[in-house]
N, C-alpha and C positions, 0 to 999 in steps of 0.2 A: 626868806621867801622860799615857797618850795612851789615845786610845778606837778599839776595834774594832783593832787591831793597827797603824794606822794614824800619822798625825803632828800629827792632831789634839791640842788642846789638851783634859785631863780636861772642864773648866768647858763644853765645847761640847757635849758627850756628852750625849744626852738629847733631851728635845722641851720647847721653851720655848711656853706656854699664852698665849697674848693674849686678851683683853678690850674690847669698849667697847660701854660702857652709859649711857643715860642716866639712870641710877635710882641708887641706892647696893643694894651689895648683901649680901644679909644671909647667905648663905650658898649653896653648889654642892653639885653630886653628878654625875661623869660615868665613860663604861666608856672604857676604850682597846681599838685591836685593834691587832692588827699585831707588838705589842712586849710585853713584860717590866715592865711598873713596881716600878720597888723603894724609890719616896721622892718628897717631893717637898719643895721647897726655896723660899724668894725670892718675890721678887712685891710686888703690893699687898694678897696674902692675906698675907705674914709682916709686913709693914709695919702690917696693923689687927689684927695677935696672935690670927689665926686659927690652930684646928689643924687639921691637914691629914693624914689619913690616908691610907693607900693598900694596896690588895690588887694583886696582881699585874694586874688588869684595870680597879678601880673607887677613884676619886678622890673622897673625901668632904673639903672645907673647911667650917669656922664657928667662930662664934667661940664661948666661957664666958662671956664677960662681955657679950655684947648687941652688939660693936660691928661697925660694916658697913664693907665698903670702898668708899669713895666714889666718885660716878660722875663716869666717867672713859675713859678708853684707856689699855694698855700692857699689862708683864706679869701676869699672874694669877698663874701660878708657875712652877715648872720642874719638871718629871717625870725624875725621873732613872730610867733604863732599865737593865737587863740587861746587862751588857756594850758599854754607850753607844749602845744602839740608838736608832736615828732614823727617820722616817717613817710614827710610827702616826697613828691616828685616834681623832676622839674622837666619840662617838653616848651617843646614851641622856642628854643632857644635862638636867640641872636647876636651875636658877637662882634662888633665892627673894630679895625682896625682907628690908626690915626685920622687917617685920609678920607673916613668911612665905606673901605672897601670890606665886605660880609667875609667871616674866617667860616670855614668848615669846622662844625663843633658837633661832638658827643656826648651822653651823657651818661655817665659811668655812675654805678651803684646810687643812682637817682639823685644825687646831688653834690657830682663832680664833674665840671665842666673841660671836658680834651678838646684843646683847641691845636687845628692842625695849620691855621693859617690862611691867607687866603689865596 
């Protein structure tokens, strides 16, 4: 597989989402610009059996059963794109704790979320 016509490897294709918090967290919601979302994959949201839905612009993660992703650093998940587009941004972000109280979050080099807590 390669992405964009390119020699890229498929698995690179996309924008990988990072994270670090010091909270655990109970569930997200954010918009993309830039790019196409068509999925979203991996992370320490697929690792705490979060669902992860996606529209072409907006990223809803949580889980069914209660559970948070513990705080931490790394990836959140991977946003697979439109024909492996790379470079979008992410705004409009939402972060809630366990209890769903909203953490103050940042968003660093367009798709690294600083989560300062709530």
């Amino acid at each position: 597989g390669v992405c964009g016509g390119d020699e890229t490897n498929a698995d690179e294709c996309g924008i990988p989402v990072f994270y670090s918090s010091p909270e655990d967290i109970g569930g997200f919601q954010f918009n993309v610009e830039g790019v196409e979302v068509t999925g979203a994959s991996g992370g320490a949201a697929e690792d705490a059996g979060f669902t992860v839905s996606t529209s072409a612009t907006t990223v809803l993660g949580f889980s069914f059963s209660g559970t948070t992703i513990p705080a931490g650093n790394g990836l959140l998940t991977f946003l697979e794109t439109e024909n492996g587009q790379q470079g979008g941004c992410l705004y409009a972000v939402v972060i809630s704790g366990s209890e769903g109280d909203a953490f103050s979050v940042e968003v660093s080099n367009c798709n690294t979320l600083v989560i300062e807590g709530g």
